[in-house]
N, C-alpha and C positions, 0 to 999 in steps of 0.2 A: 523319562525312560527309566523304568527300572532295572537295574546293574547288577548281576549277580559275579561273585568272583570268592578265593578262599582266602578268608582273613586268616594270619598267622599273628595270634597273640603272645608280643614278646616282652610281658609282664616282669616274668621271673628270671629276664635276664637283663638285657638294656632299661626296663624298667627298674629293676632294683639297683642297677650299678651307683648312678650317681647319689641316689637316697640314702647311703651310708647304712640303709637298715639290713638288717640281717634278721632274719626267717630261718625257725629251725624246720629240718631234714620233713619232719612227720609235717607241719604245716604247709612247703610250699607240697608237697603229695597232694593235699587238699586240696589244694588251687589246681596242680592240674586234673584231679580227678573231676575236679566240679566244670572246669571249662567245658571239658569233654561230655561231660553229660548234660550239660548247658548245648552244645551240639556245635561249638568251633574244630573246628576242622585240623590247625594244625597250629603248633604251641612249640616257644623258644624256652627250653628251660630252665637252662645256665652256660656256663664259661668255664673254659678251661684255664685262662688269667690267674696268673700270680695270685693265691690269697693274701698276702700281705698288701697288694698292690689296691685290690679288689673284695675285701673282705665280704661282700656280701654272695660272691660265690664258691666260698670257701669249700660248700657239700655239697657241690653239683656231683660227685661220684657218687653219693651218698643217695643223692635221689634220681640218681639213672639207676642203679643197684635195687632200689626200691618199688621201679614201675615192673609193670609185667612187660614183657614183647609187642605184643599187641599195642599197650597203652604206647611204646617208646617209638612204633611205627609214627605216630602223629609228632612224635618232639624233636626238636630239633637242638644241637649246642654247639655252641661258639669255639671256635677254635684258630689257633693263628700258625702254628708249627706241625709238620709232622709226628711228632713226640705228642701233643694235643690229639690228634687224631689216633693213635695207638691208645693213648688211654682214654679216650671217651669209648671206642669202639670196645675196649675189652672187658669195660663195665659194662656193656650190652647198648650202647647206641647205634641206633639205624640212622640216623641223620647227622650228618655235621654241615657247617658254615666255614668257611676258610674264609677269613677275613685279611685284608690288605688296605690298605689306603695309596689313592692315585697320586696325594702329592706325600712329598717323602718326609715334609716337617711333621704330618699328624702320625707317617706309618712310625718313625723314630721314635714319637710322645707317649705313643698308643703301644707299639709292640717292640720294642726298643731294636730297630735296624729300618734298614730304606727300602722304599717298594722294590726295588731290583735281586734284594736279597729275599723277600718274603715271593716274590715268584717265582726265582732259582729254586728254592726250596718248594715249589707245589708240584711238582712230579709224583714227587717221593709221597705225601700228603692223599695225592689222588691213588697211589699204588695203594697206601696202606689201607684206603676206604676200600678200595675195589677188594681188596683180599678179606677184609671183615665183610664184604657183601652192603658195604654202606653207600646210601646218597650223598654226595657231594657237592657244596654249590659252592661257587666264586662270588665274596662279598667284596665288594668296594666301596668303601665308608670314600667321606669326601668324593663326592662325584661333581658338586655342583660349586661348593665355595671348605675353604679351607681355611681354621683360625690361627692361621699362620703365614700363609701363600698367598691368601685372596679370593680370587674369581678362578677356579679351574674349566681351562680351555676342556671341551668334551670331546677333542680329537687323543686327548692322555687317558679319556675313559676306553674308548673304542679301540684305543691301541691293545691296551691290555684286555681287552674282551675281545681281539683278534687275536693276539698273541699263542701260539702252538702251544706253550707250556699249559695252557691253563684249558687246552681241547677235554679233557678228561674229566673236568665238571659238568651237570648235571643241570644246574642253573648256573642265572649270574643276578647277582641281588645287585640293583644302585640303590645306591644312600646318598638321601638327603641329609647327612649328618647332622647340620646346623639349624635346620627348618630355613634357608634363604632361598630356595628354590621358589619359583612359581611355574603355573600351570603349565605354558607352555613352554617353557625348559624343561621341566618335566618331561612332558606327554612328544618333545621333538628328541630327548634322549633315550626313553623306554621304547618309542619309535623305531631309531636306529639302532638299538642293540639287538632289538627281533628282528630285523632286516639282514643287519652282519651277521645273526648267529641264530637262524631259526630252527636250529636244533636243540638249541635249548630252554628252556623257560626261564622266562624272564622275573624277576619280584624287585618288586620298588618298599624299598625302608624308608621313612617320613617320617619328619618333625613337628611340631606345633609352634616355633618360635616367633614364629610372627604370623600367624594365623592363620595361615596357607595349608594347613594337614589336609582339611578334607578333601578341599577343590587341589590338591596336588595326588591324592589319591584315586577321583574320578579320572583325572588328566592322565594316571599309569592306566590305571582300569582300558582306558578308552584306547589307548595305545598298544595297549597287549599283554599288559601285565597280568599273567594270572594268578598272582598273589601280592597282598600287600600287608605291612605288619603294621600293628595298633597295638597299646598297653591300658590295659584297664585305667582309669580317671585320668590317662593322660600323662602317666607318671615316666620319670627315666631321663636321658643325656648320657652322654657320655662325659666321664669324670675327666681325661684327659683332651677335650674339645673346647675351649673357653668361650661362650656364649651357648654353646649347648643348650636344650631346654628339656618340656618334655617330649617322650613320643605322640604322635596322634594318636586320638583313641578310639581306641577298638568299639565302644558302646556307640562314639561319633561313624565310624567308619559303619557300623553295623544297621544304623538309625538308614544313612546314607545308601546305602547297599542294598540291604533288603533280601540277603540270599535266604533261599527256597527255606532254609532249617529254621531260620529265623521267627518266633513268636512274639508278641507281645508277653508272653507269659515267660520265655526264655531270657527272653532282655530285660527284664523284671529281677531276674537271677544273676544274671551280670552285672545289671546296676548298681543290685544287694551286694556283691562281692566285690565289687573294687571301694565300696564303701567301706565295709570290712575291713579290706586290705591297707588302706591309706589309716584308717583310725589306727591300724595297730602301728605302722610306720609316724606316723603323724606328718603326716600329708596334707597337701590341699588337692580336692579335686577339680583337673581340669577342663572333663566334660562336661561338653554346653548340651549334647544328649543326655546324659547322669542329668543335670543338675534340671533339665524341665521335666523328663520323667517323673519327680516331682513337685511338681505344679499343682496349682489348683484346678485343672483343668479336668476335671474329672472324666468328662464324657469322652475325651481322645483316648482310644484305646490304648496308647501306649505309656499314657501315665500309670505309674503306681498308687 
């Protein structure tokens, strides 16, 4: 069956975190001008994370400042506090992610305080979007396993995606943080979060860590997720996740998918640019899409 759904490629921001590379301002412009006219639909740009902490997002202002209106309709950035959501919105962002984590070892690792405090504080967070006229989603990193805690029960996920404070978002992103998830964890989570909360859409974040990205992507797909995130060659983790990997990939997810924009000739362009992208990082690529694209295989039209 072919699947169509809207990839959100988050290249330039969970992708570059863990890479230590840093991308100047006029370059990653490039990357998202070229996704866009490649015809992905919606793109993570950067973080509002400490740049000391995070040095590779150091000019996400820089390059929200940089796009037009229009182009910043499709992006999206990372945000963990209120004070993040002020200054993304007032460099001219239309989208943020409010990010928390379900167990409280990775929210403390990650955004230095415990999930109880980064909820307390999302009222104020959703106020400050709604008055910049911004989208809003509820991210929950750690949804399935924690490199700290373990095994996360999914009645801690569903709490907090009942939870009143958090009414005021837009979506709710589950993350696979670590790539340990399988399918149906997956696909019995993204389930029940459209069940509890189908007022809002739902988006599944996935890992590659142990080989589960694609088929944990159909498994959201299939359950109702109407977006799921990929990074160009597979790149990305999170720096403060220990076993981390990379993200699934977008070229994987897109081979897999098959949505309507999609060419042979466009995923041609994709594949060219995250090739790009890792050489200047120095990278290895992770897609098993990238990497038979090309092939010898001349007559399948989606070789290069």
């Amino acid at each position: 069956m072919t699947r169509t759904t809207a990839l959100r490629d988050v290249t330039l921001r969970d992708g570059l975190q863990l890479t230590g590379g840093v991308l100047a301002t006029d370059r990653k412009v490039s990357i998202v001008r070229s996704l866009l006219a490649a015809g992905v639909p919606a793109l993570e740009i950067g973080s509002m994370a400490r740049p000391d902490l995070v040095p590779p997002m150091a000019n996400t202002l820089e390059v929200i400042e940089a796009l037009t209106p229009e182009e910043l309709e499709k992006c999206w950035i990372w945000v963990a506090t209120p004070r993040h959501v002020q200054k993304a919105t007032a460099a001219g962002a239309k989208n943020v992610q409010y990010c928390l984590s379900v167990s409280d070892a990775h929210n403390q690792a990650n955004i230095g305080r415990t999930t109880e405090a980064s909820m307390a504080a999302l009222p104020e967070a959703v106020g400050y979007a709604n008055d910049a006229g911004a989208t809003i989603q509820l991210c929950l990193a750690t949804s399935f396993t924690c490199p700290f805690e373990g095994r996360i029960d999914p009645e801690r996920v569903l709490a907090l995606v009942a939870d009143e404070r958090s009414a005021g978002t837009n979506d709710v992103v589950i993350c696979d943080t670590l790539g340990h998830a399988v399918p149906q964890e997956v696909g019995s989570l993204i389930r029940r979060t459209t069940e509890l909360s189908p007022e809002r859409g739902v988006v599944y974040h996935g890992h590659d860590t142990w080989g589960m990205g694609v088929a944990n992507a159909l498994a959201a797909i299939d359950a109702g997720a109407y977006m799921v995130d990929g990074a160009l060659a597979g790149l990305g983790g999170c720096p403060f996740a220990p076993g981390a990997s990379g993200n699934t990939s977008s070229e994987d997810i897109l081979f897999a998918t098959r949505p309507g924009w999609l060419t042979p000739s466009s995923f041609a362009e994709l594949v060219t640019l995250g090739e790009g992208v890792i050489a200047e990082l120095g990278e290895d690529n992770r897609s098993k899409a990238a990497q038979g694209a090309r092939s010898k295989a001349s007559a399948f039209e989606w070789v290069i």
